[in-house]
C-alpha positions as CSV (number, residue, x, y, z in Angstrom):
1,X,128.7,167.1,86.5
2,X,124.8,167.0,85.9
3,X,126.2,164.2,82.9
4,X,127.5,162.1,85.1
5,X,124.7,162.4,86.8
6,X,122.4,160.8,83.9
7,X,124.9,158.4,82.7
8,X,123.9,156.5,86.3
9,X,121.8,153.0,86.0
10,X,119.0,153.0,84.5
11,X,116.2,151.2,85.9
12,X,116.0,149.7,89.1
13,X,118.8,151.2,91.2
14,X,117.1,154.4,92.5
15,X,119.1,154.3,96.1
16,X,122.2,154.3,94.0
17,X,121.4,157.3,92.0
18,X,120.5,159.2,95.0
19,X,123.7,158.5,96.9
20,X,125.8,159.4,93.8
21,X,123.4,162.9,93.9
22,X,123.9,163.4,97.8
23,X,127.7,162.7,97.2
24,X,128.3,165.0,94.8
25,X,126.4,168.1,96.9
26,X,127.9,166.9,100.2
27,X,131.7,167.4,98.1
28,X,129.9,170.7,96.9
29,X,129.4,171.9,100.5
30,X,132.9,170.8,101.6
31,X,134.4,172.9,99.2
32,X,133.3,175.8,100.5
33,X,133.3,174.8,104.4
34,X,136.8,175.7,106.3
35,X,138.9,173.1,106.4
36,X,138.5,171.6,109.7
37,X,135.2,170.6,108.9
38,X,136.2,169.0,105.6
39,X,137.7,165.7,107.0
40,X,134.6,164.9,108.6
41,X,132.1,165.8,105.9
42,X,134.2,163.3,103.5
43,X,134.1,160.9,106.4
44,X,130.5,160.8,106.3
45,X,130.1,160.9,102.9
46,X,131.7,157.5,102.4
47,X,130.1,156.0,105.1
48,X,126.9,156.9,103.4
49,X,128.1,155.9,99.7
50,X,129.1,152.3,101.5
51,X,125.9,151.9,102.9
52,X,124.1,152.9,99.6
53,X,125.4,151.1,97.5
54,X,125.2,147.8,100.0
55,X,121.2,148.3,100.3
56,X,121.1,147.0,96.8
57,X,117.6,145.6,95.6
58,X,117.5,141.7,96.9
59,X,118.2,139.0,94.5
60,X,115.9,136.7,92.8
61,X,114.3,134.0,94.9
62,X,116.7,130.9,94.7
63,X,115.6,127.2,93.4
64,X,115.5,124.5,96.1
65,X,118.8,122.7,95.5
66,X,116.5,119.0,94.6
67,X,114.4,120.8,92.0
68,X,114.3,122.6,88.7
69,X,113.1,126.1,88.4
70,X,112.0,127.9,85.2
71,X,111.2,131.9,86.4
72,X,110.3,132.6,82.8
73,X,107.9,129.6,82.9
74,X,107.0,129.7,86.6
75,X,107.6,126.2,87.1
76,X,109.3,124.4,89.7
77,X,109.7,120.5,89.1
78,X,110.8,118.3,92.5
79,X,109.9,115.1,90.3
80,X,111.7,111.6,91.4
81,X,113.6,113.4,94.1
82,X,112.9,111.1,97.3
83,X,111.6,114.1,99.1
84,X,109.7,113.3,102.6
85,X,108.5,116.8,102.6
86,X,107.4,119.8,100.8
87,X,110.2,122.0,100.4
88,X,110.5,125.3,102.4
89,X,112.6,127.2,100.2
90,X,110.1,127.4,97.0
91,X,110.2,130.6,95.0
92,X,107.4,132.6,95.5
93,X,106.9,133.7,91.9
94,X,105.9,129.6,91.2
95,X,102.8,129.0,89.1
96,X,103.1,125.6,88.2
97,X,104.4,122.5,90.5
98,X,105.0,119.1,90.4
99,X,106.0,117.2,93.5
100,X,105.9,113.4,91.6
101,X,107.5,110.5,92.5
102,X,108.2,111.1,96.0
103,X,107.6,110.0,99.5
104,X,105.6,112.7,100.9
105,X,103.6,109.8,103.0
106,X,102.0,112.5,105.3
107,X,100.7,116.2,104.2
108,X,100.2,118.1,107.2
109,X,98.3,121.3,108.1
110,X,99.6,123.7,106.4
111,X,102.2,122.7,104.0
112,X,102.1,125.2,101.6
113,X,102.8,128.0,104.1
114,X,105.5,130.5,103.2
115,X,106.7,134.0,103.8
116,X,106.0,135.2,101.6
117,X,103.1,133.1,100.4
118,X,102.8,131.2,97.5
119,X,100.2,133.6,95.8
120,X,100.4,133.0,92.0
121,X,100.6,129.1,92.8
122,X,97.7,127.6,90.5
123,X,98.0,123.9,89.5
124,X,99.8,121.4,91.9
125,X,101.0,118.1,91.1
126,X,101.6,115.2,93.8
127,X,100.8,112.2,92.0
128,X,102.7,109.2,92.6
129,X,104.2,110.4,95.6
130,X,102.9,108.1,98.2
131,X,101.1,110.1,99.8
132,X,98.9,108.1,102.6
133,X,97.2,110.8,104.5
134,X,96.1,113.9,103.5
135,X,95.1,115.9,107.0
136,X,93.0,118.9,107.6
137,X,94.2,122.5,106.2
138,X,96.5,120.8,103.8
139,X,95.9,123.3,101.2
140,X,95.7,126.3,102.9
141,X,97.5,130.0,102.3
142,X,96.9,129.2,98.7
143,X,94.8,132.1,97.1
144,X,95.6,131.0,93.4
145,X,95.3,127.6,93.7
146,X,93.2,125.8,90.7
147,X,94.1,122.5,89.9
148,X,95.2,119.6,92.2
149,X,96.3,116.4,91.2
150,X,96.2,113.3,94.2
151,X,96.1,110.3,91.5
152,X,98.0,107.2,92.2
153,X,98.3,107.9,96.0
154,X,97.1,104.7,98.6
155,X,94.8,107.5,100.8
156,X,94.1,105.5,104.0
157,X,93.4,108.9,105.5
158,X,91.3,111.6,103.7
159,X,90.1,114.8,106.3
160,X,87.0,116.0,105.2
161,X,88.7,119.3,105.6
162,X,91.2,118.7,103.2
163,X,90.5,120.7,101.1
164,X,88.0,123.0,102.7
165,X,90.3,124.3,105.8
166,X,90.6,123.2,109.8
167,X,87.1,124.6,110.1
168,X,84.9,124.4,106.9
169,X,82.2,126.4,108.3
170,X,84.6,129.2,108.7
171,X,87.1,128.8,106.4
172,X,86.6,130.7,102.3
173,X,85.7,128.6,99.8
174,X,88.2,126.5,97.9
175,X,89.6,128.1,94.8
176,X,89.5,124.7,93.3
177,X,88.3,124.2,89.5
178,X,89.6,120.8,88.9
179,X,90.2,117.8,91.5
180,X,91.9,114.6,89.8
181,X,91.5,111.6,92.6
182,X,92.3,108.9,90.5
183,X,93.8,105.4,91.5
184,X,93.7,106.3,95.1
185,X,92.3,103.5,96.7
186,X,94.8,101.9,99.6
187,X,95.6,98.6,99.1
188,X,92.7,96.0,100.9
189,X,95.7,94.8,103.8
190,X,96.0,99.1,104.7
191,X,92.3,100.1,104.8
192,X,90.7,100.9,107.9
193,X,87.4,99.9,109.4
194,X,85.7,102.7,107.5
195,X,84.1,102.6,104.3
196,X,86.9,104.3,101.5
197,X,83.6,105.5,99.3
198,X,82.5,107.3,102.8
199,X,86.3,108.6,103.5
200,X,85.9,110.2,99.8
201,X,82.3,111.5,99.4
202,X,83.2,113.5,102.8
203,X,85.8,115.6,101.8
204,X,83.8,116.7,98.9
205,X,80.7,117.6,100.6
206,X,81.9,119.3,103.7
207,X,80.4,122.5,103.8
208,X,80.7,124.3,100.8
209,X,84.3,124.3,99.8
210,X,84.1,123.2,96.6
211,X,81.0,124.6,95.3
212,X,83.4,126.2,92.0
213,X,84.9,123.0,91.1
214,X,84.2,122.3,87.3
215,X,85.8,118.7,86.6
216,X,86.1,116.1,89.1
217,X,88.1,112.7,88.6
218,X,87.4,109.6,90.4
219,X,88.6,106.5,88.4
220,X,90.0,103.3,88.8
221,X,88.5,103.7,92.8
222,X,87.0,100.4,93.0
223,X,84.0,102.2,93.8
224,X,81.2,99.9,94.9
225,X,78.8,102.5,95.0
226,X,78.2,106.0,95.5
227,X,77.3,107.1,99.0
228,X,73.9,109.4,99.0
229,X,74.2,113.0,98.7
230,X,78.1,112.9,97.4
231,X,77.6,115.2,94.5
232,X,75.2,117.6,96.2
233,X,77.7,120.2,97.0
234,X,78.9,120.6,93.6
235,X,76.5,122.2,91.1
236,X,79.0,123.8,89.5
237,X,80.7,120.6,88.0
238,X,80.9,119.9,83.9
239,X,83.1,117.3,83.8
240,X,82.7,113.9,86.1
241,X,84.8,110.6,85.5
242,X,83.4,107.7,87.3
243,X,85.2,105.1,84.8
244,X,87.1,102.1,85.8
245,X,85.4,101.5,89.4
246,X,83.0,98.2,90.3
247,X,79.5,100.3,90.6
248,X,76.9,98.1,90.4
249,X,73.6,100.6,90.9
250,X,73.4,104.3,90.3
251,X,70.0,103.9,92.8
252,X,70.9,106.2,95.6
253,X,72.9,109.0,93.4
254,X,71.2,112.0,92.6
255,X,72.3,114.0,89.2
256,X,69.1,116.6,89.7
257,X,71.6,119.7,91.2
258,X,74.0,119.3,88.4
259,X,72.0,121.8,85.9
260,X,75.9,122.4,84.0
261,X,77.2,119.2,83.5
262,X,78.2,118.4,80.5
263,X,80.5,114.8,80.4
264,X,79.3,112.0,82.5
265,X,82.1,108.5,82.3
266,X,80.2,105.4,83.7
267,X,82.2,103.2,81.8
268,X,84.0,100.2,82.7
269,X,81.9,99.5,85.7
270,X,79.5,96.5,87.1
271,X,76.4,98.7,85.5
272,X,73.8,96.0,85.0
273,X,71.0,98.4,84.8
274,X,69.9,101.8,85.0
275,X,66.6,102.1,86.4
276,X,63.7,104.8,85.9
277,X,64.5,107.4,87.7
278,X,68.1,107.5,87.0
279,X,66.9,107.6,83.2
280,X,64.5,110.3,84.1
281,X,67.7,112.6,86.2
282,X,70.1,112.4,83.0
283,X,67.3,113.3,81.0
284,X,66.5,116.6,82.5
285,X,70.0,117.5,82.7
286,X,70.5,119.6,79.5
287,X,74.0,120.0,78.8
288,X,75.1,116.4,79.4
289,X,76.4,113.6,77.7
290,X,76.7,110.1,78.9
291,X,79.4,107.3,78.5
292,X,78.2,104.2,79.3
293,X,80.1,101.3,77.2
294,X,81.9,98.3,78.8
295,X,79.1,97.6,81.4
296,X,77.7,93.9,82.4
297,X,73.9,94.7,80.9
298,X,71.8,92.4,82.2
299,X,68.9,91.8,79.2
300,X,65.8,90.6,80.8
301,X,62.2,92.2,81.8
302,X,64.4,94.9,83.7
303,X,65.8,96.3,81.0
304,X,62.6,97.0,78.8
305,X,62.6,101.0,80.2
306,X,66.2,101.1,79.4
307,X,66.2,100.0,76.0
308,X,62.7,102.3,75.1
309,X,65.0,105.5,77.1
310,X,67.9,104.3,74.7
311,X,65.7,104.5,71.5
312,X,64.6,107.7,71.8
313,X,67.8,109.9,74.0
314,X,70.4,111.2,72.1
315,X,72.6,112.5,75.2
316,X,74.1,108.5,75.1
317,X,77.3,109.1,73.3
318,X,77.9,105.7,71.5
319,X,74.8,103.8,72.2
320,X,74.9,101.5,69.1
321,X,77.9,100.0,70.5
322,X,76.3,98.9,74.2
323,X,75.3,95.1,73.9
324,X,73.8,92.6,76.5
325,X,76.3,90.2,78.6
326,X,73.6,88.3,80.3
327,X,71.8,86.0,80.0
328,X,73.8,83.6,77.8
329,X,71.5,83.4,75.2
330,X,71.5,87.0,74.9
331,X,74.8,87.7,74.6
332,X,76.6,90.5,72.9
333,X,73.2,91.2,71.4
334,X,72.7,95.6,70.7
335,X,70.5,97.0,73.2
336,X,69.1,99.0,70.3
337,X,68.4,96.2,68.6
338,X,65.7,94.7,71.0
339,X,61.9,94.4,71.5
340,X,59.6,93.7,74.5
341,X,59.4,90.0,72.6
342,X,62.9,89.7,73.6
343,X,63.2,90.9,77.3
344,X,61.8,87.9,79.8
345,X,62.4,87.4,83.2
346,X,62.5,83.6,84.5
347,X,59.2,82.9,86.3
348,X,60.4,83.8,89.9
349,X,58.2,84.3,93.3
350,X,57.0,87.1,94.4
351,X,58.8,89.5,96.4
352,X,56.8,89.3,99.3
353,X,56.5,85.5,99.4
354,X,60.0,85.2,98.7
355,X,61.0,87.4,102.0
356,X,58.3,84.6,104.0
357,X,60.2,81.9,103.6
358,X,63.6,83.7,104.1
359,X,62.0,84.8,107.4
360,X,60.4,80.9,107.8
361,X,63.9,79.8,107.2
362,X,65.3,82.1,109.7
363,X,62.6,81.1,112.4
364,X,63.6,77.4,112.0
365,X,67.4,77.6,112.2
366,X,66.9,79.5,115.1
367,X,64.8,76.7,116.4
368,X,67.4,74.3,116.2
369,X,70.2,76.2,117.1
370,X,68.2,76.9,120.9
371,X,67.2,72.7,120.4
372,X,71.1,71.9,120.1
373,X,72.1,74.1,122.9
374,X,69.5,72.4,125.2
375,X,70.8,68.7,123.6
376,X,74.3,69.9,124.7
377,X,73.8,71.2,128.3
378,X,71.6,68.2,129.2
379,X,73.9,65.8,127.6
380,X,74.6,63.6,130.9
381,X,71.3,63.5,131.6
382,X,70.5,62.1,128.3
383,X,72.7,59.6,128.3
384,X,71.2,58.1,131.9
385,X,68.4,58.2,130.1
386,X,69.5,56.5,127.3
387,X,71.0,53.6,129.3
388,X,67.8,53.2,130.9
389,X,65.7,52.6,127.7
390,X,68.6,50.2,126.4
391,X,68.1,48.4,129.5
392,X,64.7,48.5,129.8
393,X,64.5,47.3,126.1
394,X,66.9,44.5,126.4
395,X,64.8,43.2,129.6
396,X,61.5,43.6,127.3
397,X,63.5,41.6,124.8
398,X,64.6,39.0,127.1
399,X,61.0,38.2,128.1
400,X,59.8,37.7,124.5
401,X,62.3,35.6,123.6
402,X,61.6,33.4,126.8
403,X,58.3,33.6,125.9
404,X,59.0,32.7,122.2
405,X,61.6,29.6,123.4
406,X,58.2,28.4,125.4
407,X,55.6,28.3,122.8
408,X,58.2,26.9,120.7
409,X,58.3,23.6,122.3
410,X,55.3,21.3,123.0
411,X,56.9,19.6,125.9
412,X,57.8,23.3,127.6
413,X,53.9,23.7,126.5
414,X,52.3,21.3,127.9
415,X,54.3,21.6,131.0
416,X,53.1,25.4,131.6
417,X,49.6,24.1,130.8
418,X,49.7,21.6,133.5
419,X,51.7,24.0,136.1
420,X,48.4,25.0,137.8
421,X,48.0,21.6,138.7
């Protein structure tokens, strides 16, 4: 009996076992019980083997019926589905999904909660899903989470608690390493009255949520510019793509706090030039290198600290390949390639007297504007007015022509001559 005992399962089914165990002493004890009692014993001996073997262990979590689920992988793929949410049903054991290709329009608070939670979750995937606002607490109740993609949503609504929680000044920080936001600017017909670069540079500098992430992605943004302070809550980032937007200036951006970066992508922007004390921030930062080819250089008297920074750097990945676009006679000409001889600026005014006569010119149009108004509300009167010199001048007229008619003729002469008489 103790055999059968060990040929039971083998791993995993330890309720099993012990009802087979308790069976086999409760027929033990019946055997030597008087016979009235026997009935009932085997009675509840069933009962218990029935319920035993029902309280099996639960069965693996099951795949939402629109997806694909890999457990050896830990991988769920909702890709091209149509989906108008996030699924509620999603295996806990999931390390890995993509939600692409849908039409989530709207992640609310919360989307990712589950019972139990989605733990081991670590990179997440909604690109290209249409997503058009992205509210507060979206990402909360995951521990794990590491990577997040957004690219190629229209985002006419970013909370600046996305990603940091309903309450950033209580919430943990973000588990985030990398952040991919590219392509997510809303078409120009959707955007609201707020600036999209604002919208942005919020969500990443509310409180300190994302002071672990280590790449950031923000091409193809139609960036502008860079709103002051955006990077300042992230000193932990290596890897930053600005590529692909319009930025004209790098003035008001400050690189000082980002002691580990180590890629910088400025190309493919409006870059015309990049002025000292840009030059001096990239320079102390020691890790870095800098991409900066397909940009609109501008090769006058500006550029003459650029080109000597150039020269000498060595944290300018492809440098030999940046050439001028402006002025015309400069064109495609390598910035390495050029002296102080070369670099002139058209004789212009200076500042100071230039602003003058913007603020002479404002003065005067002023001036006129109040003179038309007055023109306007007095027209009647002006036009008595006007009357009255025509008629006064035609009267004037009249006289001098009588006059003219008089002297004009020596009889009409002599006869006003002799009209004292």
């Amino acid at each position: 009996m103790p055999g059968g005992c060990s040929r039971g399962p083998a791993a995993g089914d330890g309720r099993l076992r012990l009802a087979r165990l308790a069976l086999i002493l409760l027929g033990w004890v019946s055997s030597s019980s008087p016979t009235s009692s026997a009935s009932s014993s085997s009675t509840f001996s069933a009962s218990f083997l029935a319920s035993a073997v029902s309280a099996r262990p639960p069965l693996p979590s099951q795949c939402p019926q629109p997806c694909e689920c890999s457990e050896a992988a830990r991988t769920v793929k909702c890709v091209n589905r149509n989906l108008t949410e996030v699924p509620t049903d999603l295996p806990p054991y999931v390390r890995n999904l993509f939600l692409t290709g849908n039409h989530l329009a709207v992640l609310p608070a919360g989307a990712f909660a589950r019972r139990p939670p989605l733990a081991e979750l670590a990179a997440l995937n909604l690109s290209g899903s249409r997503l058009e606002e992205v509210r507060a607490g979206a990402f909360e109740h995951l521990p794990s989470l590491r990577q997040l993609d957004l690219s190629h949503n229209p985002l006419t609504s970013l909370s600046p608690f996305a990603f940091s929680g309903s309450n950033a000044s209580v919430s943990a920080p973000s588990t985030l390493v990398e952040l991919i936001l590219n392509h997510i600017v809303p078409p120009e017909d959707d955007r609201q009255n707020r600036s999209f670069e604002g919208m942005v540079a919020a969500a990443l500098r509310a409180g300190q949520a994302l002071r672990g992430l280590r790449r950031l992605e923000l091409a193809s943004n139609h960036f502008l510019y860079l709103p002051r302070n955006v990077l300042a809550q992230l000193p932990g980032l290596r890897y930053l793509d600005l590529s692909n937007n319009s930025l004209v200036s790098l003035t008001y951006v400050s690189f000082r706090n980002l002691t580990h970066l180590e890629s910088l992508h400025l190309e493919d922007n409006a870059l015309k030039v990049l002025h000292n004390g840009t030059l001096d921030e990239l320079q102390g930062l020691p890790h870095v290198r800098v991409f900066l080819d397909n940009n609109p250089w501008v090769c006058d008297c500006l550029m003459a600290d650029m080109v000597a920074w150039l020269k000498v750097t060595e944290i300018v990945q492809g440098k030999s390949r940046l050439t001028c676009a402006f002025p015309e006679k400069m064109r495609n000409r390598v910035l390495l390639q050029l002296d102080s001889a070369d670099l002139e600026c058209d004789p212009i005014l200076p500042q100071s007297l230039q602003t003058s006569y913007v603020f002479l010119g404002i003065v005067l149009a002023l001036i006129g504007a109040i003179f038309l108004l007055v023109l306007y509300l007095n027209r009647k009167g002006i036009k008595k007015w006007m009357h009255n010199i025509r008629d006064a001048c035609r009267d004037h007229m009249e006289g001098y022509h009588y006059r003219y008619e008089i002297n004009a003729d020596p009889r009409l002469t002599n006869l006003s001559s002799n009209s004292d008489v």
